[in-house]
N, C-alpha and C positions, 0 to 999 in steps of 0.2 A: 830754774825753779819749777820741780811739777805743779802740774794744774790738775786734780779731779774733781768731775761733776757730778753730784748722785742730786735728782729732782732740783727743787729750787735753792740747793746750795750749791756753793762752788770753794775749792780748797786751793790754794797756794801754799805748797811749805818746802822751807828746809832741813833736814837734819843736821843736828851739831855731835859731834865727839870731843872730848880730848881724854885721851889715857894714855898717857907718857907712863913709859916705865919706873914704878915704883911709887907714883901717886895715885890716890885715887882718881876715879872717871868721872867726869862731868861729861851730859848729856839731856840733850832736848830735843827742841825743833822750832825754828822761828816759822808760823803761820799766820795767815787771813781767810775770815772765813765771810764770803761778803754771801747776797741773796742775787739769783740772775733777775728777779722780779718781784714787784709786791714788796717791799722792804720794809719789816718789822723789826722793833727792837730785838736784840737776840741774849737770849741765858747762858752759859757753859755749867755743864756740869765736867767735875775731873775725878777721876780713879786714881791718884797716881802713887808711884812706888817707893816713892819717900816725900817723908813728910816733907812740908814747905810752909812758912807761914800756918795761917789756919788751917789749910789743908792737910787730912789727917791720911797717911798710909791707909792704903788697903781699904778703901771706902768710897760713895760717891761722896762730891763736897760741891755745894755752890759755890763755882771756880768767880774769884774777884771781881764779887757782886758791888752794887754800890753801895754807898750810904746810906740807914736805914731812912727806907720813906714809905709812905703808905701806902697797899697794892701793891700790885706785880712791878712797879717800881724799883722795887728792892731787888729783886732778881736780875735782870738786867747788867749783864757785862758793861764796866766801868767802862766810858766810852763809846759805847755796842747802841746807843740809841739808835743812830741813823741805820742799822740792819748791816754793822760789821764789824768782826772783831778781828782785832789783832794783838796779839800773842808771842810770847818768847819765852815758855819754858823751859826752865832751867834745872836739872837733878844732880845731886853726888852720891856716889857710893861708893863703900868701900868696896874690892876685889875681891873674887872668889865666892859673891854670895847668891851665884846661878841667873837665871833669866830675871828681868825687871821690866815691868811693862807699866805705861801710862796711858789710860786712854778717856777719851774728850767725847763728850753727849751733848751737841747744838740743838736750842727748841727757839721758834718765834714765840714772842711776850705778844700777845695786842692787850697795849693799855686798856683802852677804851671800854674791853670787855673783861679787864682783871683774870685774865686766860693764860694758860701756857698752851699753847700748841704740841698737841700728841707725836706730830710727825716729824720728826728730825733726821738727825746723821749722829754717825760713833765715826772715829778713828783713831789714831794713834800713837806711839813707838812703844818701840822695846831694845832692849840691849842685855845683852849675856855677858855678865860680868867677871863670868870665870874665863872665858877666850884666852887665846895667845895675844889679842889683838882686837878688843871688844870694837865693835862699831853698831850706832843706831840704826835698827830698820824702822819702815815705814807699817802700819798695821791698815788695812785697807780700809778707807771710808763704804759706809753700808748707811743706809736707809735702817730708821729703827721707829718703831710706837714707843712712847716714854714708858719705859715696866715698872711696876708696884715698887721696885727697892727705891728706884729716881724717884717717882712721885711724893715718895714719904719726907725725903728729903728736901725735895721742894715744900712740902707742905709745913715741912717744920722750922722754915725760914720764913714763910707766908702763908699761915693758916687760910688767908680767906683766898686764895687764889683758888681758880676751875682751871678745868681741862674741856679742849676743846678739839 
């Protein structure tokens, strides 16, 4: 299982395939995304390339936040309280319909201050569905500031949250 570290995050993941000839392709990546230090609640944001649940294609989405509660509460990866998530996404699609890419925006929540934290990580997959032989790659974790398109989206899950 690789290990990448960008600042105070740390990644473990694997990629999944299956595209047997003549069904469609399932594909993901079972991940963890824990903190080296300071361990705050954590949010997910996800992009990904087919819908899932509430998660809408081709958008960011507050990835499987929890139950509504009051404050930054609500944003919060279901489980993610102690400063880790973990993850097993899962996609299908049908063949032939070019490159499909998913990718994932980690922010620390501090309750206490009703805050998202600006400074995260992105990474990823992707899979080209038209191959002889599609397989998922890996998209490189990066260091990001949460940008105005994520903010709004946060914001419109949790009006009264800051940025911090």
């Amino acid at each position: 299982m690789p290990t990448v570290t960008v600042g105070n995050f740390v990644l473990d993941y694997t990629l999944r395939t299956n595209a047997e000839p003549g069904n469609d392709i399932q594909f993901g990546m079972d991940f963890t995304v824990r903190q080296s230090k300071s361990p705050l609640p954590l949010m997910q944001l996800i992009y990904p390339a087919t819908s899932v649940g509430t998660n809408v294609a081709g958008q960011w989405n507050v990835d499987n936040h929890q139950a509504p509660a009051s404050g930054a509460q609500c944003l919060v990866f279901a489980n993610a309280d102690g400063g880790v998530i973990t993850d097993i996404p899962t996609e299908l699609s049908k063949r032939n319909l070019g490159v499909r890419s998913t990718k994932f925006a980690i922010y620390r929540v501090d309750l206490g201050k009703n805050a998202v934290q600006v400074a995260g990580v992105t990474f990823g997959y992707s899979i080209d569905t038209s191959a002889a032989m599609p397989i998922t790659t890996f998209t490189a974790m990066q260091a990001v500031s949460l940008p105005n398109d994520q903010k709004q989206v946060v914001l419109a899950k949790c009006g009264s949250v800051k940025f911090q």
